[in-house]
Each structure stands twice: as C-alpha cells, then as structure tokens.
C-alpha positions in Angstrom: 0.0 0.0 0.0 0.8 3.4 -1.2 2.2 5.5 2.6 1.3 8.7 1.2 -2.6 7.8 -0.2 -2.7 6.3 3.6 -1.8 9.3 4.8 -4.0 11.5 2.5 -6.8 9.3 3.1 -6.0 9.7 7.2 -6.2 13.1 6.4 -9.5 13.0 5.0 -11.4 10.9 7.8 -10.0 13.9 10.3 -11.4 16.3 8.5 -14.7 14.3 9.0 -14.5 12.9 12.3 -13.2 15.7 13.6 -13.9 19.8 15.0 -11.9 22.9 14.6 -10.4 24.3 18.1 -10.6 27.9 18.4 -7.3 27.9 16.8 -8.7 26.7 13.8 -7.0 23.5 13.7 -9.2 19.8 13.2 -8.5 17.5 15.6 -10.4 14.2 16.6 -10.1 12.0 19.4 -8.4 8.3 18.8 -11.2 6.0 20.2 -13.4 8.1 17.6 -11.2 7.3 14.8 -10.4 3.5 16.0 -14.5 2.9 16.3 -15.4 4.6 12.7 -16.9 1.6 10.6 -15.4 3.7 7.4 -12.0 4.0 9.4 -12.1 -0.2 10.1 -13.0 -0.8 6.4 -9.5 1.9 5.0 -6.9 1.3 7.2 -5.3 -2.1 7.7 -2.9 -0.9 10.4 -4.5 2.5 11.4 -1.5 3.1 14.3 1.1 2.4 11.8 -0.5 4.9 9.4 -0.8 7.5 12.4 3.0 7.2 13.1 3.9 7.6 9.1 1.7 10.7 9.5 3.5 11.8 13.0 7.0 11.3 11.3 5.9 13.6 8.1 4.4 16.4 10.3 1.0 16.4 9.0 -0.1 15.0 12.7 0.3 15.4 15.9 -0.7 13.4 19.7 0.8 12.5 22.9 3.4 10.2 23.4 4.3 7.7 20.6 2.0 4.7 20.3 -1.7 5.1 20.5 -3.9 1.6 21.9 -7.3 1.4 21.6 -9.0 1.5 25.1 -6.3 3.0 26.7 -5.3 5.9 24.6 -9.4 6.8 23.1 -9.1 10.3 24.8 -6.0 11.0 23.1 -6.6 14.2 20.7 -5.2 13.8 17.0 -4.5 17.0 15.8 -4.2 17.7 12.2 -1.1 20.4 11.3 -1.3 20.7 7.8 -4.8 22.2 6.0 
C-alpha cells in the first residue's frame, strides 16, 4: 500500500471525524477514529499509518503509540490544512 494515499486518506477521515479548536486546527479523538466503521474498512494498520503521519508532520498526539482503550481520549490534531 501506497504511505502517502494512507496518509491523505487519514487526512480526509480527520477532516470528517473531527472539529476545529478555536485555533482553527481539526482534531479528533483516537477512540473516535479507532471505532469509525469507514475508518475499520480503510486502514489495515491505522496506528502504523498514524505514526507515518506523525514522522511527516502532518499530525500530531501524545506520546508515541496510541492503543485502543487506553489511549481513546487522546486528541489527534491535524497540522497541515
């Protein structure tokens, strides 16, 4: 699979999943992305498409691998309009 269509497509379901802060930035919450039926269906390894998207600077979240259940809250904050 193609990284960057991954990421573009990761890119897409933030947009909307996800609200604008007052900054104006989209971000969505991890357990919202990991529970999306559409999300399930695009990604085969949704984490390892996360970190791809950390490492180009198009992302950003807390600490450096996200689990579902334990990291849900976690805010995925998109840089890059």
């Amino acid at each position: 699979m193609n990284v960057e269509h991954e990421i573009s497509l990761l890119v897409e379901e933030i947009r909307r999943l996800g609200t604008k802060n007052a900054d104006g930035q989209v971000s969505v919450k991890f357990g919202v992305l990991f529970a999306d039926e559409k999300c399930a269906n695009l990604f085969e390894a949704l984490v390892g498409t996360l970190k791809a998207a950390k490492r180009r600077k198009i992302i950003t979240y807390q600490g450096e691998l996200l689990l579902q259940g334990v990291h849900d809250n976690v805010d995925i904050m998109l840089l890059q309009d």
